[in-house]
C-alpha positions as CSV (number, residue, x, y, z in Angstrom):
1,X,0.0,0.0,0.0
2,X,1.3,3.5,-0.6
3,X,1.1,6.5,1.4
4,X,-1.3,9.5,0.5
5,X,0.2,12.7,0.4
6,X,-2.4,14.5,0.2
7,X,-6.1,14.9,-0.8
8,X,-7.5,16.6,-4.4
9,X,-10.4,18.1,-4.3
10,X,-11.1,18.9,-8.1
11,X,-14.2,21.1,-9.1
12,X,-14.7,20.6,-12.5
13,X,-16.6,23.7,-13.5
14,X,-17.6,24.1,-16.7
15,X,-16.6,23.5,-20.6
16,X,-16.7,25.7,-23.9
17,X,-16.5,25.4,-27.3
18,X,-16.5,21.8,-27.2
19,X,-16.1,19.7,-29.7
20,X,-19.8,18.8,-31.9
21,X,-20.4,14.9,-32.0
22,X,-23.6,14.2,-32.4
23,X,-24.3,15.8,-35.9
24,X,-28.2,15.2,-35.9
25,X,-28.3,17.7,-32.5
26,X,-25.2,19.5,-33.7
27,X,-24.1,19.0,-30.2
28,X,-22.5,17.3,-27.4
29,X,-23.7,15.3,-24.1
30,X,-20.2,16.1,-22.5
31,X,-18.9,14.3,-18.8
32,X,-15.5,14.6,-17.5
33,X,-13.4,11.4,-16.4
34,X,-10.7,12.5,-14.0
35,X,-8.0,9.7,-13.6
36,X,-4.9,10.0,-11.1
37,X,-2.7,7.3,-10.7
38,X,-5.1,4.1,-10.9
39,X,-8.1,6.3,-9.1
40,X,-10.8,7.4,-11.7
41,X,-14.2,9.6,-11.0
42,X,-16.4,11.7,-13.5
43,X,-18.6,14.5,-13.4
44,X,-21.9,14.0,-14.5
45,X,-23.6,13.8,-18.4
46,X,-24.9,17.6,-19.3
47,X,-27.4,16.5,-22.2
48,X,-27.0,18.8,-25.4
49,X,-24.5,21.5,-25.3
50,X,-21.1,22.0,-26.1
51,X,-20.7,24.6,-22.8
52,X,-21.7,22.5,-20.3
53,X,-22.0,23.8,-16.8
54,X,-20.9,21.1,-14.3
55,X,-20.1,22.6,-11.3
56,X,-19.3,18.9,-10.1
57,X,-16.5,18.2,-7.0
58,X,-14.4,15.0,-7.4
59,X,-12.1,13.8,-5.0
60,X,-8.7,11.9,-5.4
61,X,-5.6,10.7,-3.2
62,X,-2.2,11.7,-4.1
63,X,0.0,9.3,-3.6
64,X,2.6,9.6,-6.3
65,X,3.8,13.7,-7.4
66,X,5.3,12.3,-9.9
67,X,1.7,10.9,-11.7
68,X,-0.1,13.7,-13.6
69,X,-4.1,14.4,-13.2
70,X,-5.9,13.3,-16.6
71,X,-8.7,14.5,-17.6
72,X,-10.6,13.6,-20.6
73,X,-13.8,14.9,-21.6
74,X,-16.4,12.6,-23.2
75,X,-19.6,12.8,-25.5
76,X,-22.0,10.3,-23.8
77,X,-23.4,7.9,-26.6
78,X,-26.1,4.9,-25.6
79,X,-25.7,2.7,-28.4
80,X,-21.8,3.2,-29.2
81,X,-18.8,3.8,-27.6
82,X,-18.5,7.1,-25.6
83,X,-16.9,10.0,-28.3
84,X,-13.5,11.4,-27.2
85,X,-13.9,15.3,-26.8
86,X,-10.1,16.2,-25.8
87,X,-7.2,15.6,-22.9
88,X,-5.7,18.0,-20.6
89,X,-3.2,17.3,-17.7
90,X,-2.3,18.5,-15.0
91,X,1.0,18.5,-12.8
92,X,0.8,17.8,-9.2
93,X,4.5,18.4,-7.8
94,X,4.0,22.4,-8.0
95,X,1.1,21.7,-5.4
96,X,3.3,19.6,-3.2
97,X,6.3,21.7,-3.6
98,X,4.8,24.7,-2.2
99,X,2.7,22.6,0.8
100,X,6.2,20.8,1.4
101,X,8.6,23.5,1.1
102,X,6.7,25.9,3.1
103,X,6.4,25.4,7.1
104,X,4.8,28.6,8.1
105,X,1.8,28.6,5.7
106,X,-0.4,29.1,8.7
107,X,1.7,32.2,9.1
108,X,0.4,33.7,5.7
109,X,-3.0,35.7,5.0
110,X,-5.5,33.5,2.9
111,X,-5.2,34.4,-0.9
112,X,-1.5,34.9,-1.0
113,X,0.1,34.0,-4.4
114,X,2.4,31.2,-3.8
115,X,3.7,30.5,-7.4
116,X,2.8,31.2,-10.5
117,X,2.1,28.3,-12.9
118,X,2.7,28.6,-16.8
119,X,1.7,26.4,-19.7
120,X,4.0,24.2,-20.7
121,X,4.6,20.2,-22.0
122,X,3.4,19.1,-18.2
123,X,0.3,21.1,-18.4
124,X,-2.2,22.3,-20.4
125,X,-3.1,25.5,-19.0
126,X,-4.4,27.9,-21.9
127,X,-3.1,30.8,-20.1
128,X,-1.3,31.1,-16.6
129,X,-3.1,30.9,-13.4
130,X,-2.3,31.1,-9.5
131,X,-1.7,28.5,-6.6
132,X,-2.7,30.4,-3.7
133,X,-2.9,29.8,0.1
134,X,-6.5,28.9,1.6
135,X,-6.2,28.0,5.4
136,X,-5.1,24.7,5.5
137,X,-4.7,23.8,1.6
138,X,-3.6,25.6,-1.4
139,X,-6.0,26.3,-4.6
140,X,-5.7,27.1,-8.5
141,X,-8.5,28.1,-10.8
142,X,-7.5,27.2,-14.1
143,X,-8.6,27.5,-17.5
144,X,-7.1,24.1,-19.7
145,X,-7.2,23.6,-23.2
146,X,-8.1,20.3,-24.7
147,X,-5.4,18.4,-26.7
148,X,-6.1,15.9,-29.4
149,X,-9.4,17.5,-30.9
150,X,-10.2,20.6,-33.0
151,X,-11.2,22.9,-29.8
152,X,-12.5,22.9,-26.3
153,X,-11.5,23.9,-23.2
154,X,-12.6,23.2,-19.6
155,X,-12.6,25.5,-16.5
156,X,-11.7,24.3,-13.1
157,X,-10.4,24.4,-9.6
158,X,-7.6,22.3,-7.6
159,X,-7.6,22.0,-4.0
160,X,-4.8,19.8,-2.5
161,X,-4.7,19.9,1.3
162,X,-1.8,17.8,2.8
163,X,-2.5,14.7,5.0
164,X,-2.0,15.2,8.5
165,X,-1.6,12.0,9.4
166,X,1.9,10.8,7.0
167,X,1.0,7.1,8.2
168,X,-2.4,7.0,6.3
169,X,-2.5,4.6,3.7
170,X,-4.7,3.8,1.4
């Protein structure tokens, strides 16, 4: 078994411009899957519409910084296999670097900017964004762009509080 780290709270907020796969609608019926290390959760279907508003909160153990946060959007289908809508990932050891790095946190004011986090080959932010102190976990509202389809991008929030306890397994 393998020691969490820490807990991710991921609010998966909304899409837009997603990609069109049901021509007859000339829409979508778009769900997030969220996958970290072999953990996997989804948001729910939002029928018809290629800016879906999810406002969904999935939760995931960290256990190894070194294993990106994928997320894959999906265009629900009932009689064939789910359409792919686009992946983004995100990297976790910029979290865990400032929680780990840091010892007087407590001693900061809630919404100081801890780092600033730019796109790049580990993520797919489409445009910087902020990891910030919140008493007792650190937060980023992001905007990522989809890779591997013609356009989409999703809007969420990361919340990674550290474990307390560094002898809880999982």
């Amino acid at each position: 078994m393998e020691e969490v780290k820490g807990i991710l709270r991921l609010t998966v907020n909304k899409g837009t411009n997603l990609a069109v796969r049901d021509r007859a609608s000339g829409t979508s019926d778009p769900y997030v899957v969220a996958t970290l290390d072999h953990q996997k959760t989804k948001t729910k279907v939002v029928k018809d519409d290629c800016n879906p508003i999810w406002n969904d909160v999935l939760t995931l153990a960290i256990k190894d910084p070194k294993e990106p946060i994928k997320l894959t959007v999906y265009d629900k289908d009932t009689f064939s296999e789910d359409d792919n809508l686009g992946t983004s990932n995100v990297d976790v050891n910029p979290y865990l670097e400032c929680l780990e790095m840091r010892t007087d946190l407590n001693d900061l004011a809630i919404g100081t900017k801890l780092e600033t986090v730019e796109p790049d080959e580990h993520n797919h932010l489409a445009e910087e964004s902020f990891i910030v102190w919140n008493k007792d976990s650190i937060t980023q509202d992001m905007i990522l762009r989809l890779r591997n389809v013609e356009t989409g991008e999703i809007e969420v929030q990361i919340e990674i509080t550290l474990v307390k306890d560094p002898h809880l397994i999982v």
